[in-house]
C-alpha positions as CSV (number, residue, x, y, z in Angstrom):
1,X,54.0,12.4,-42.9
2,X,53.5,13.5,-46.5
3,X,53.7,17.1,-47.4
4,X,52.1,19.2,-50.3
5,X,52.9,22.1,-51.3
6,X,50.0,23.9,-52.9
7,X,51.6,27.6,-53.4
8,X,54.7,26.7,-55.1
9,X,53.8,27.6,-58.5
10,X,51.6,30.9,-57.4
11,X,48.1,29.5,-58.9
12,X,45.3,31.5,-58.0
13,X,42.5,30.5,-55.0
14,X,40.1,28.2,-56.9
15,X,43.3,26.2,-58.3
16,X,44.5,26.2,-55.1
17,X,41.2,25.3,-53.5
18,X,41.0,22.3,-56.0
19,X,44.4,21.0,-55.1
20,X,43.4,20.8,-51.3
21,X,40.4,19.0,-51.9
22,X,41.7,16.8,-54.6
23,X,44.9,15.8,-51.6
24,X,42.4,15.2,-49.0
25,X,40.2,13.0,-51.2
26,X,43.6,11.0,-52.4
27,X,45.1,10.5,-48.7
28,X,42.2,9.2,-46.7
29,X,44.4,6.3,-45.3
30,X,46.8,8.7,-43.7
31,X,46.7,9.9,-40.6
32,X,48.0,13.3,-41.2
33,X,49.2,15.4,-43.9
34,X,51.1,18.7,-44.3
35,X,49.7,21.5,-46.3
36,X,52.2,24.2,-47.4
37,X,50.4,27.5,-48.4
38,X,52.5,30.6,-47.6
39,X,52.0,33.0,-45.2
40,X,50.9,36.1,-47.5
41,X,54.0,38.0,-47.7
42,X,53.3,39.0,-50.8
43,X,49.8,38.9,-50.9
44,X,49.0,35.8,-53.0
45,X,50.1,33.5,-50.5
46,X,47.8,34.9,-47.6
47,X,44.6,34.7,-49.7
48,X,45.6,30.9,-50.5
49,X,46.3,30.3,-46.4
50,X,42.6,31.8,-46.0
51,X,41.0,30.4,-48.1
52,X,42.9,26.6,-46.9
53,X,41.7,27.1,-43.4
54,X,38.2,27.9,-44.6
55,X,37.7,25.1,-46.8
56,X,39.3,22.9,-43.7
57,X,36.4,23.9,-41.1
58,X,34.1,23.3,-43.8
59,X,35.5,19.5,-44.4
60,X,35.4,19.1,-40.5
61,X,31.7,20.6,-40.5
62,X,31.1,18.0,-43.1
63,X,33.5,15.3,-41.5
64,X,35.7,14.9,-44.1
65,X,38.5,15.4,-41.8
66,X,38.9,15.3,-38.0
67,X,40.5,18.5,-37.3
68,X,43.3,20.9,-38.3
69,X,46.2,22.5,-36.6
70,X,47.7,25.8,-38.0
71,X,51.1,25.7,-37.9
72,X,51.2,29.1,-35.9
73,X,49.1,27.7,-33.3
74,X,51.7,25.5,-32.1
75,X,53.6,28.6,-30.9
76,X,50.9,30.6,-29.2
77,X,48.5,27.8,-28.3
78,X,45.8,30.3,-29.7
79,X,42.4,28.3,-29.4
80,X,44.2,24.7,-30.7
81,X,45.5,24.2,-27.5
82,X,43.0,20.6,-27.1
83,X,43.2,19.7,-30.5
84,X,47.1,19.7,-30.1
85,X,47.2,17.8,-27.1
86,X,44.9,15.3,-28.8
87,X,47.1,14.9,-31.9
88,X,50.6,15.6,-31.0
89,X,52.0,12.3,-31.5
90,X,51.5,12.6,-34.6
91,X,53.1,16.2,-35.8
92,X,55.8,15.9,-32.6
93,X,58.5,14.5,-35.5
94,X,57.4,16.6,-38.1
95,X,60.9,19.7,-38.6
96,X,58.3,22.6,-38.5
97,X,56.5,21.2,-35.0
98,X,57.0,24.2,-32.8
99,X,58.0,26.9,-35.4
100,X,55.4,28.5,-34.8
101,X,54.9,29.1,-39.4
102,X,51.8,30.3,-40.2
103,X,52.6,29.0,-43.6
104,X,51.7,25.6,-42.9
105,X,48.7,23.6,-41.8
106,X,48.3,20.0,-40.6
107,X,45.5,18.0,-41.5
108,X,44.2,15.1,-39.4
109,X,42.5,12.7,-41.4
């Protein structure tokens, strides 16, 4: 699984929004990918995570991608509980599956 770290030089939301959208477009023959984008601890990184999982249920609405699995829902099950059983095959491997880090999101393709 190929992982992309969006946050790691602190650029504001539209760069950051531009970055997601530019790695979906360039990875439509994977499966899955894994987004990096901080959990907000200092305040940056929580506007990025928001504004990742907005512009994710837009790309489903627009099917773009097929779903999306916050990496803090694999700990609580909180409302991704079908999409995880659909698509945990392919995260199972990943070293964060089960962490339960709300600074990450996997994208199905």
């Amino acid at each position: 699984m190929k992982s992309y770290n969006i946050k790691s030089d602190m650029p504001d939301k539209l760069t950051a929004g531009k970055r997601l959208a530019d790695i979906i477009r360039a990875n439509k023959s994977e499966k899955v990918i894994k987004i990096v984008h901080g959990y907000g601890s200092g305040g940056i990184g929580g506007g990025i995570k928001d504004l990742v999982r907005k512009s994710l249920r837009n790309h489903m609405k627009k099917e773009t991608i097929k779903a999306f699995i916050p990496g803090e829902a694999l700990g609580t099950l909180a409302g991704f509980d079908e999409v995880i059983s659909t698509y945990k095959h392919l995260i199972s491997s990943d070293s964060d599956f089960r962490k339960c880090n709300d600074g990450i999101t996997y994208v199905i393709l």
